[in-house]
C-alpha positions as CSV (number, residue, x, y, z in Angstrom):
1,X,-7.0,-10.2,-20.6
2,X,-6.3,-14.0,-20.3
3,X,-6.9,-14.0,-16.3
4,X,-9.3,-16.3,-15.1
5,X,-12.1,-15.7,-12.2
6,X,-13.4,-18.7,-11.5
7,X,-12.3,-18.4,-8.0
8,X,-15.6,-19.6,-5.9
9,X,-13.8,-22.8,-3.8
10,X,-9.9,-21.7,-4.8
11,X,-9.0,-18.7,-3.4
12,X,-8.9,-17.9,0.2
13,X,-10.9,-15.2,2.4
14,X,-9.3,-13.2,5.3
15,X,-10.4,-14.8,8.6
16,X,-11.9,-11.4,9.8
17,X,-13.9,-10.0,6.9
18,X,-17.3,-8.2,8.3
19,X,-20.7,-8.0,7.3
20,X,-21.0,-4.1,6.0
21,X,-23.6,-1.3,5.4
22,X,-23.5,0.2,1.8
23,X,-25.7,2.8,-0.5
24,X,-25.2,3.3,-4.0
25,X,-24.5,6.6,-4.9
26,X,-26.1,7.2,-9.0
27,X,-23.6,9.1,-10.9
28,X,-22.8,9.5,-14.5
29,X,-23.2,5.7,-15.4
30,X,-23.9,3.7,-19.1
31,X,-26.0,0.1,-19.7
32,X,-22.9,-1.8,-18.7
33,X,-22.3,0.5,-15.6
34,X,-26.4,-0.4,-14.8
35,X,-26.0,-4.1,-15.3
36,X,-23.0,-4.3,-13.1
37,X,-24.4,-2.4,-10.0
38,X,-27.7,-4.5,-10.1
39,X,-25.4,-7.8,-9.6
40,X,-23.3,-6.0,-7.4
41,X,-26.7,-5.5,-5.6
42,X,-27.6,-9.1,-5.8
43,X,-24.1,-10.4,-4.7
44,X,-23.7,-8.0,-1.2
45,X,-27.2,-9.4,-0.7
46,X,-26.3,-13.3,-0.8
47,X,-23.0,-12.4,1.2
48,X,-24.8,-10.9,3.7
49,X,-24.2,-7.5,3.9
50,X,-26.8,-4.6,4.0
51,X,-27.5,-2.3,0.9
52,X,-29.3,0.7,2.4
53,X,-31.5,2.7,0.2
54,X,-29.2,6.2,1.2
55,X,-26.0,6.7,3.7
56,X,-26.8,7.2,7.2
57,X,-24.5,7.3,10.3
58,X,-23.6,3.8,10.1
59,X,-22.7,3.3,6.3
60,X,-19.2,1.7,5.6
61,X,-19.3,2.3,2.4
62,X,-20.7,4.6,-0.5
63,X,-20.3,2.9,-4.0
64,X,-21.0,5.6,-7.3
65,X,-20.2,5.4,-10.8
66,X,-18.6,7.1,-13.9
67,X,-18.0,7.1,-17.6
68,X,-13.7,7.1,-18.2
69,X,-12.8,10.3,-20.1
70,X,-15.2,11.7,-18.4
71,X,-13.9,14.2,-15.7
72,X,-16.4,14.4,-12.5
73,X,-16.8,17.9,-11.0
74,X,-15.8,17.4,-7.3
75,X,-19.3,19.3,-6.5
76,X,-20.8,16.1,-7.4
77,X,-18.3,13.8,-6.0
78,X,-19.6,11.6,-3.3
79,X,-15.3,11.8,-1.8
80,X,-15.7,15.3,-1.6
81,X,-19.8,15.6,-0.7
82,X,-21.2,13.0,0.7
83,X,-20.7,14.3,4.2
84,X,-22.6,17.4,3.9
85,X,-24.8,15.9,1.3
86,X,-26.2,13.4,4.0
87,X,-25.7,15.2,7.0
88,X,-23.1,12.6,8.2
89,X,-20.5,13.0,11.1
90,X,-17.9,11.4,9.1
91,X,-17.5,10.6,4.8
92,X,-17.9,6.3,4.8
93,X,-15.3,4.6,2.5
94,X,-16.3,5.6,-1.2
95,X,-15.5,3.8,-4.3
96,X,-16.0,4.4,-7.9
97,X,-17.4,2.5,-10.7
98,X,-15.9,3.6,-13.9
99,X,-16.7,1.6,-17.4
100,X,-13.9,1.7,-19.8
101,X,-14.7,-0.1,-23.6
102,X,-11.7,-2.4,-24.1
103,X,-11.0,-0.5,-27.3
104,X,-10.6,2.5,-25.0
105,X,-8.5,0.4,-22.7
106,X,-5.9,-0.7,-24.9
107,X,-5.2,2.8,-26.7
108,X,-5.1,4.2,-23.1
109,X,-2.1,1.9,-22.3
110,X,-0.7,2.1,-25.4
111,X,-0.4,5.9,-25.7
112,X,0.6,5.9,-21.8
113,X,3.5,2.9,-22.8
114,X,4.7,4.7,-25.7
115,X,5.2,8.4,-23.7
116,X,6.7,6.7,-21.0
117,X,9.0,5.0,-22.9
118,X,10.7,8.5,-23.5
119,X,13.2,9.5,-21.3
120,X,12.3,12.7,-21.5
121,X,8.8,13.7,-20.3
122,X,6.7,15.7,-22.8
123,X,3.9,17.5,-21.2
124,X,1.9,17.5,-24.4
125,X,1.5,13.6,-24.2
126,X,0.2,13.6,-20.8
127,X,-2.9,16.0,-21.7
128,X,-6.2,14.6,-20.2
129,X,-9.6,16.0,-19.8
130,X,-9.6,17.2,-15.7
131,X,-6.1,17.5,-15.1
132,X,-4.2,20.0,-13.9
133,X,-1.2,22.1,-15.9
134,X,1.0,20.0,-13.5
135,X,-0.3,17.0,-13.9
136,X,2.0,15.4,-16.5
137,X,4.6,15.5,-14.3
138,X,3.2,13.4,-11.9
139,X,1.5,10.8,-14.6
140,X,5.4,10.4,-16.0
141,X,6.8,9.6,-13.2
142,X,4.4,7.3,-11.5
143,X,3.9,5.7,-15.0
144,X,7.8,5.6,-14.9
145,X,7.6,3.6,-11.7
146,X,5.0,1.3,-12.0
147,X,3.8,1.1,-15.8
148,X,1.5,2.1,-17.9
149,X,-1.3,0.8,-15.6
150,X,-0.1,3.0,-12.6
151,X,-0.1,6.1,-14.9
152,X,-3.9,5.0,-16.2
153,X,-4.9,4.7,-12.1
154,X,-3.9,8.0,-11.4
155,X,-5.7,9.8,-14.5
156,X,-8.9,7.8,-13.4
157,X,-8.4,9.0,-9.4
158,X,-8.0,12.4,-10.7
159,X,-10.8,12.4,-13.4
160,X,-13.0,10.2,-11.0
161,X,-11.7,12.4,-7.9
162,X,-11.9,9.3,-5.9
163,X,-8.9,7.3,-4.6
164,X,-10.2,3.7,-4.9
165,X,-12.9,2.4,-7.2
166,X,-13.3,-0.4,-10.0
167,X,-12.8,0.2,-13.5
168,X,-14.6,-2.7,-15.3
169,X,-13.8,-3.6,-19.0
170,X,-16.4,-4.3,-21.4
171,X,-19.1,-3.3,-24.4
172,X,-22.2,-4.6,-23.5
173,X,-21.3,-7.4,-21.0
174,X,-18.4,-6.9,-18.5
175,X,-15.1,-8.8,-19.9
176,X,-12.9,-8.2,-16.5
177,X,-11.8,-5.3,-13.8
178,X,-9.4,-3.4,-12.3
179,X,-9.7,-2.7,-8.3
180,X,-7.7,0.3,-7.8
181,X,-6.3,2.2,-4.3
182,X,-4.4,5.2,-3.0
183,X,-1.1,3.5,-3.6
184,X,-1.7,2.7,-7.4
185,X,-2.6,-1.5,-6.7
186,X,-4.7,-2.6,-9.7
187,X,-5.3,-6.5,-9.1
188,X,-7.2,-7.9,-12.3
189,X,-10.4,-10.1,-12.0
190,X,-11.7,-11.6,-15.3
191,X,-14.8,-13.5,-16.2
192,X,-14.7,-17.2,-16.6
193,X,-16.4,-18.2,-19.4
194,X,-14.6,-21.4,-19.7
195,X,-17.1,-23.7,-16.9
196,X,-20.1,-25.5,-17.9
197,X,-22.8,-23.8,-20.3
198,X,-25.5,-24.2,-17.6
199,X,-23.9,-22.1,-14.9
200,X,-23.4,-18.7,-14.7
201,X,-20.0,-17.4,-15.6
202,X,-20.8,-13.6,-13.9
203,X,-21.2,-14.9,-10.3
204,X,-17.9,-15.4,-9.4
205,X,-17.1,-12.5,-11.3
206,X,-19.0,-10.3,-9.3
207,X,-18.4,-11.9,-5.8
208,X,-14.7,-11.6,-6.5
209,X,-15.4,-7.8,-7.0
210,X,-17.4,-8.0,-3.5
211,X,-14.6,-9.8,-1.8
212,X,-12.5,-7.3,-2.6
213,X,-14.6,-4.2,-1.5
214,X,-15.6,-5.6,1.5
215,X,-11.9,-6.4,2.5
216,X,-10.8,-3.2,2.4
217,X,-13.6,-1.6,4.4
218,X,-13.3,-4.4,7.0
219,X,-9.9,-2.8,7.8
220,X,-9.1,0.2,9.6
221,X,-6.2,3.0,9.5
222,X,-3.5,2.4,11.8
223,X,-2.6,5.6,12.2
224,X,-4.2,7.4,15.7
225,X,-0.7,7.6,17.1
226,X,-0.4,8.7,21.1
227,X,2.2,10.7,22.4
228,X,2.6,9.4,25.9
229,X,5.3,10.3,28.7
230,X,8.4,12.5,29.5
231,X,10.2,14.2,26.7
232,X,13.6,12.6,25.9
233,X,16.1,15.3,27.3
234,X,17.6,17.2,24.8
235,X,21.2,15.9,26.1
236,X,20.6,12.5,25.8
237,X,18.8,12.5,21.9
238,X,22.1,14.6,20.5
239,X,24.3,11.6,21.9
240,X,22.5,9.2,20.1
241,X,23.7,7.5,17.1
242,X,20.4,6.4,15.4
243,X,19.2,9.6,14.1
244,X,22.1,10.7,12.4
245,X,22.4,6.9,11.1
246,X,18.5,7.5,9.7
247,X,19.4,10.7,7.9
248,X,22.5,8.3,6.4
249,X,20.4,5.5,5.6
250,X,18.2,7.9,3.8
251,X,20.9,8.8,1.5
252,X,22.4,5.9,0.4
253,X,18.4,4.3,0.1
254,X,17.5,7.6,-2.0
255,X,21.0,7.0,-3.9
256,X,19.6,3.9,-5.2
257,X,16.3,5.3,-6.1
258,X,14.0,3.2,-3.1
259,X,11.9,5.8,-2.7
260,X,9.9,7.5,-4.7
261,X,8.6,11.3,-4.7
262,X,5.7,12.0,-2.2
263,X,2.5,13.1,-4.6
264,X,0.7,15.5,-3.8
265,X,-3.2,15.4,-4.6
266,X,-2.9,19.1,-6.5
267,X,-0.9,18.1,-8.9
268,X,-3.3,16.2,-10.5
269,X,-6.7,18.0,-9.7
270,X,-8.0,21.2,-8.3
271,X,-10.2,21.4,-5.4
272,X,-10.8,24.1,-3.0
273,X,-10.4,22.4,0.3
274,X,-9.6,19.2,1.4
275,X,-11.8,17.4,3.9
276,X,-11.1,14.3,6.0
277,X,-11.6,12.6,2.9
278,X,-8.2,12.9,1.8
279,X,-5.1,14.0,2.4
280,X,-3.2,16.8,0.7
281,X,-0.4,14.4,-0.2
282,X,0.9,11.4,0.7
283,X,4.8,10.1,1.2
284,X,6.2,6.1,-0.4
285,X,7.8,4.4,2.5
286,X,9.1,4.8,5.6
287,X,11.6,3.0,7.6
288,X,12.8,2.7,11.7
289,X,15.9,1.8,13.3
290,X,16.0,0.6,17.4
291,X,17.7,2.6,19.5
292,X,19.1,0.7,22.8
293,X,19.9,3.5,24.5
294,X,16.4,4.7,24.7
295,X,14.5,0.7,24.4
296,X,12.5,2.5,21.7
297,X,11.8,2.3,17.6
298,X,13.2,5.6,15.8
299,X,11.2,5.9,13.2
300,X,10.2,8.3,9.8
301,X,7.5,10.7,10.3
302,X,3.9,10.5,8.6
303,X,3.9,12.4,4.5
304,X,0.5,12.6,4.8
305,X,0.3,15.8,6.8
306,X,3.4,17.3,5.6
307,X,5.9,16.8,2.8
308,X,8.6,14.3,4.2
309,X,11.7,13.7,1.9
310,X,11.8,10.5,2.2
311,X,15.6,10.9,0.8
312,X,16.7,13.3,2.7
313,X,15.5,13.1,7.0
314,X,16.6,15.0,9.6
315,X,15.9,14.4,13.0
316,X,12.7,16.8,12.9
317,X,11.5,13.8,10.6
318,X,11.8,11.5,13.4
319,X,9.4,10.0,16.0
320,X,10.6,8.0,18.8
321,X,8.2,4.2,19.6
322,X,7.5,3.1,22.5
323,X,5.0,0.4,22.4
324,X,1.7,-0.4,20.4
325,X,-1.9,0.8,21.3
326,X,-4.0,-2.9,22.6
327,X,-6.4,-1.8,20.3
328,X,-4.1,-2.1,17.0
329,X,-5.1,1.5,15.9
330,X,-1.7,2.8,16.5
331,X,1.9,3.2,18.5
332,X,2.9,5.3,21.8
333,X,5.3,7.5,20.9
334,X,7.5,9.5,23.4
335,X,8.2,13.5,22.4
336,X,11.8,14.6,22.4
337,X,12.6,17.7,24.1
338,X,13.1,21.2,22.5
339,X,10.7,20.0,19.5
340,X,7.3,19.3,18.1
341,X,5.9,16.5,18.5
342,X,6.4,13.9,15.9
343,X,4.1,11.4,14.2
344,X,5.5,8.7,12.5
345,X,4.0,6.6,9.3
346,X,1.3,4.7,9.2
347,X,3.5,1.9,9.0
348,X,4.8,2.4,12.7
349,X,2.2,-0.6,13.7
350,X,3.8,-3.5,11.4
351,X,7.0,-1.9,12.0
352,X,6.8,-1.9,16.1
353,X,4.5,-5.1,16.8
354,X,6.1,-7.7,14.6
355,X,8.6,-7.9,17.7
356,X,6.4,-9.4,19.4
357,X,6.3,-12.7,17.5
358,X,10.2,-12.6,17.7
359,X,13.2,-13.5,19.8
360,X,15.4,-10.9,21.5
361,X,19.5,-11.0,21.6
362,X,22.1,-10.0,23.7
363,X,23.9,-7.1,21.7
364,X,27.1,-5.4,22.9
365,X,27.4,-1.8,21.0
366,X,30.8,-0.4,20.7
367,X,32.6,0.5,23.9
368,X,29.1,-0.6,26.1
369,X,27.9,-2.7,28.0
370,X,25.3,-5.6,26.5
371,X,22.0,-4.7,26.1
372,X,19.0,-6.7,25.2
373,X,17.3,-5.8,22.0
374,X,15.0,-7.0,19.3
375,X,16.6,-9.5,16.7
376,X,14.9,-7.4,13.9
377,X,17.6,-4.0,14.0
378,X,16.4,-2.3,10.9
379,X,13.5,-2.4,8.9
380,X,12.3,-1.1,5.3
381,X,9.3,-0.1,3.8
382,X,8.8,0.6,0.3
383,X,6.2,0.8,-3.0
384,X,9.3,-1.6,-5.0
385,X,9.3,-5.1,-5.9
386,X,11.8,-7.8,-5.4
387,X,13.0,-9.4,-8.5
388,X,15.2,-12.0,-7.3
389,X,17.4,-12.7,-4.3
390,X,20.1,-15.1,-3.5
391,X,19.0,-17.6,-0.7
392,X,22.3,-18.4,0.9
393,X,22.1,-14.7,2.6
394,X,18.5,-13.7,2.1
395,X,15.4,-15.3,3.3
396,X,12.0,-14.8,2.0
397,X,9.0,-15.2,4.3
398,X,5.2,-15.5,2.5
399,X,2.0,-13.9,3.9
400,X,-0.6,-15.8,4.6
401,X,-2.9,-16.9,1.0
402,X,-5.7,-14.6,1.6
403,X,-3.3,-11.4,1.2
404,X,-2.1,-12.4,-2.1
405,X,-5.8,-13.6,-3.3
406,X,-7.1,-10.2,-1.1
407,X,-4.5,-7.4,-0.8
408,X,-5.2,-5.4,1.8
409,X,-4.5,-1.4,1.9
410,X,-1.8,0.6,3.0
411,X,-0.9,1.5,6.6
412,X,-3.6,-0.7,8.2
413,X,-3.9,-3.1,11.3
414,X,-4.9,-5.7,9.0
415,X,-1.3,-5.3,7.2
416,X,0.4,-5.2,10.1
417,X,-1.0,-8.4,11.2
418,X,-0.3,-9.9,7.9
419,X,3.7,-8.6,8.2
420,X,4.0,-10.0,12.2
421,X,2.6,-13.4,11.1
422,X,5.0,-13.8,8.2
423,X,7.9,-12.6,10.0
424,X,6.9,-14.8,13.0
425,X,8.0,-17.6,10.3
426,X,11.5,-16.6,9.5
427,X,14.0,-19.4,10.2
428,X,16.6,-16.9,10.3
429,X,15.0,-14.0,12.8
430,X,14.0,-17.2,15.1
431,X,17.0,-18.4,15.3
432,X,19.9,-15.1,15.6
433,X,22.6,-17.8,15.1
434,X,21.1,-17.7,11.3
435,X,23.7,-16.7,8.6
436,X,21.3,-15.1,6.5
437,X,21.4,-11.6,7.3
438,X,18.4,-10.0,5.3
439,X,15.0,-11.2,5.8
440,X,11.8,-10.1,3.1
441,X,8.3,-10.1,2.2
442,X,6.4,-8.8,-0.5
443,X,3.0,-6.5,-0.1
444,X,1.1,-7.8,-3.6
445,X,-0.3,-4.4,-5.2
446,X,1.8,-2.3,-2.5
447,X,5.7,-3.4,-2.3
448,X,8.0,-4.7,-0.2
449,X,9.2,-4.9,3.9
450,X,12.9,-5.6,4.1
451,X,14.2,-6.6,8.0
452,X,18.0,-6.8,8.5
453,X,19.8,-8.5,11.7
454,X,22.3,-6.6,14.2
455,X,25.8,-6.2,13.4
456,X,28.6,-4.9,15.3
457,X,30.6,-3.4,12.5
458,X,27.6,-2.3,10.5
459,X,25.4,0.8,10.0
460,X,21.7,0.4,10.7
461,X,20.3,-0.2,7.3
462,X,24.1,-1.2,5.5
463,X,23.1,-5.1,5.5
464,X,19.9,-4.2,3.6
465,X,21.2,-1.4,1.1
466,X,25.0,-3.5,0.5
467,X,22.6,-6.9,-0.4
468,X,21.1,-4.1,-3.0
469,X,24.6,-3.7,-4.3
470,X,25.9,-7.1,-4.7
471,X,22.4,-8.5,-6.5
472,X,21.4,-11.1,-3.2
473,X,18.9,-8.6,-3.4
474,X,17.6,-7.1,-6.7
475,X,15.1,-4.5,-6.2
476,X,13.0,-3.7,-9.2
477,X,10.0,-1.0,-9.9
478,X,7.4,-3.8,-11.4
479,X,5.1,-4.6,-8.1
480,X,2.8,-7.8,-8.7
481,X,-0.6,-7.2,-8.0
482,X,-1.8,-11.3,-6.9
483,X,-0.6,-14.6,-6.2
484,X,3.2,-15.1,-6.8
485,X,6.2,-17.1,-5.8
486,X,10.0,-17.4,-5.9
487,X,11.3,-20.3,-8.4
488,X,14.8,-21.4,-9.1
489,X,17.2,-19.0,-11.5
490,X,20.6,-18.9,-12.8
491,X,23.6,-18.9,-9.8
492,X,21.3,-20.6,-7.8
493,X,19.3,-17.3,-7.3
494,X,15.3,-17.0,-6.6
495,X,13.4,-15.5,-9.4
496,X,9.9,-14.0,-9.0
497,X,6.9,-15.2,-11.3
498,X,3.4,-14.6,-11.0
499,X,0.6,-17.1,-10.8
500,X,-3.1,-17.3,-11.7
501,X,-5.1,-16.6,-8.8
502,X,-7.0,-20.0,-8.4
């Protein structure tokens, strides 16, 4: 744990951070666990935001603790009971603060590295206090995925049974932490001890922690969806071309292993019911195509209501976008007739509004007449990384500093904004006389959205999956969780590295 945190004047805050309300939760805590939520106190305080003494109506977020190894009853769980607990309308954001000894931390990973590193999965290695019988399954391949860190997130969610929380590393005095989410990010922050003796190396340790917090609870879910208009007549949606296309793209995506399996929160934990807490399961990725004939975004439906093979769509996995919602909560979406009505991901937001930074083309489908549509034909979103790429036929387009020093969460406005502005940059979506066919950004701690251009001879989604195939475009599992950029490789390829985040 090398990382350094002394990040007070070098890294860069998102624009629309808000001042929050906040109660600490007690739970199952340790001396370390004690010292850190007193300077956590402290530090909310100097920022400006309110620490109430309990939750009320208008707290944004409840923070709690717990010991690792430890598994938390979810009748104690402030995910699970703070709502009736406090006799609130709605359960605030809730985070966890779990104290792991960096002894305990390394034999963690080390037992995790060394089961994963089996190709066969061995339920007897995946064992942990809390679990479920079904649990290994899900450890192994998420640990599979994304490391031995992933696997170690989802044992703490499950023991912890909260989905995002802070696991800080330390004996006595706190060495470093891990902020942790639904979709398995785990951005390090460590404490500089390395400035001058009279100053105080914890401070920017802790604010760090508080930048973090706050940035996710200054975001919201964009996912209240509106179904608005006529039904698409049944006659017209079996001519189309683009939902057949989606259930092909899905196939050849799935045949190079993009997606990964939708988890579902009883496999790792039992709990009776499921509140508006969380979800019963949630889906990796999602992707839209546009369909001129209806001027409208087909896109995948949401996994967090029902199961949705990402690898396998029909068009009852389908919703149909029509514009975005002026408040940035969500998309219009118009129902097709002769089924239910569908809601798509939580990505339909970045997905949908990042046109509106961008140029339209003329586009003449086969046998048609020309039709103006969106530069941007197909787009891709995924929990991979991007190891490389070849810059001669694939651009790569930044995000703004702040979300690489501050990743924000999954399926929110604030990531849509964060996708629109980068795309908004692209020299080669600007301009449609552009070679470069492929256009990319990278989510740190999330993944990657992949845009390709229109072409005549091409299936929606072929530009992107064929750049797979011939390496301008090498997909890997690893997913950097900070600051990174693209440096010069062998063939005159781009080849990730990670940076300190100063």
């Amino acid at each position: 744990m090398k990382e350094s945190a002394s990040y007070r004047f070098r890294k860069q805050r998102h624009p629309w951070l808000r001042r929050i309300r906040l109660a600490f939760v007690p739970g199952p805590s340790t001396p370390l666990l004690d010292l850190v939520t007193l300077e956590l106190r402290s530090q909310f305080h100097q920022l400006g935001h309110e620490v109430q003494a309990t939750p009320d109506g208008q707290t944004q977020l409840i923070l709690s603790t717990a010991r690792f190894g430890e598994p938390l009853s979810w009748r104690h769980a402030p995910m699970f009971t703070a709502r009736r607990r406090y006799g609130l309308e709605r359960t605030p954001a809730v985070s966890i603060l779990v104290h792991i000894r960096p002894g305990d931390l390394l034999s963690s990973r080390e037992r995790l590295r060394a089961a994963l590193d089996s190709k066969r999965m061995e339920p007897v290695d995946f064992v942990f206090p809390g679990l479920v019988s079904r649990a290994p399954k899900i450890l192994y391949r998420q640990g599979r995925r994304g490391g031995p860190m992933m696997a170690l997130v989802r044992l703490m969610q499950a023991q912890a049974k909260c989905l995002r929380g802070v696991l800080v590393v330390g004996d006595d005095r706190p060495e470093g932490a891990y902020v942790f989410d639904l979709v398995g990010a785990h951005p390090y922050t460590g404490v500089d001890r390395s400035g001058p003796d009279s100053g105080n190396p914890y401070d920017p340790f802790y604010e760090d922690i508080v930048l973090r917090l706050v940035t996710a609870v200054s975001t919201c879910e964009a996912d209240r969806h509106q179904c608005i208009g006529d039904p698409v007549p049944r006659s017209v949606w079996k001519d189309l071309s683009s939902p057949a296309a989606m259930g092909f793209a899905s196939q050849q995506l799935d045949a190079r292993d993009f997606f990964t399996e939708t988890v579902h929160i009883d496999d790792l934990i039992a709990v009776p019911a499921f509140s508006d807490a969380v979800a019963r399961q949630y889906s990796e990725g999602c992707f839209a195509t546009w369909e001129p004939e209806l001027g409208a975004l087909i896109a995948t439906a949401t996994g967090s209501a029902r199961p949705v093979s990402k690898g396998n769509i029909t068009e009852n996995d389908l919703a149909v976008i029509v514009g975005t919602r002026a408040d940035g909560r969500g998309v219009f979406t118009r129902p097709v007739e002769g089924r239910s009505d569908v809601s798509p991901s939580s990505e339909a937001l970045e997905m949908m509004d990042m046109d509106s930074e961008l140029p339209t083309i003329l586009f003449v489908p086969a046998g048609g007449a020309p039709v103006r549509v969106p530069v941007a034909r197909s787009k891709l979103h995924g929990h991979r990384g991007v190891a490389a790429y070849d810059p001669r036929r694939v651009e790569y387009v930044p995000l703004d500093p702040p979300y690489y020093h501050y990743p924000v969460s999954c399926g929110t406005e604030a990531q849509a904004w964060g996708i629109k502005s980068a795309f908004a940059r692209s020299e080669a979506l600007q301009d449609p006389g552009d070679s470069r066919q492929v256009v990319f950004t990278v989510l740190p701690g999330h993944g990657v959205f992949i845009v390709e251009k229109w072409a005549q001879s091409k299936e929606p989604f072929q530009r992107i999956w064929e750049s797979m195939d011939d390496g301008s475009l090498e997909v890997e599992d690893r997913i950097l969780q900070g600051p990174m950029r693209y440096v010069s490789g062998a063939g005159g390829r781009m080849v990730v590295r990670a940076e300190s985040a100063r």
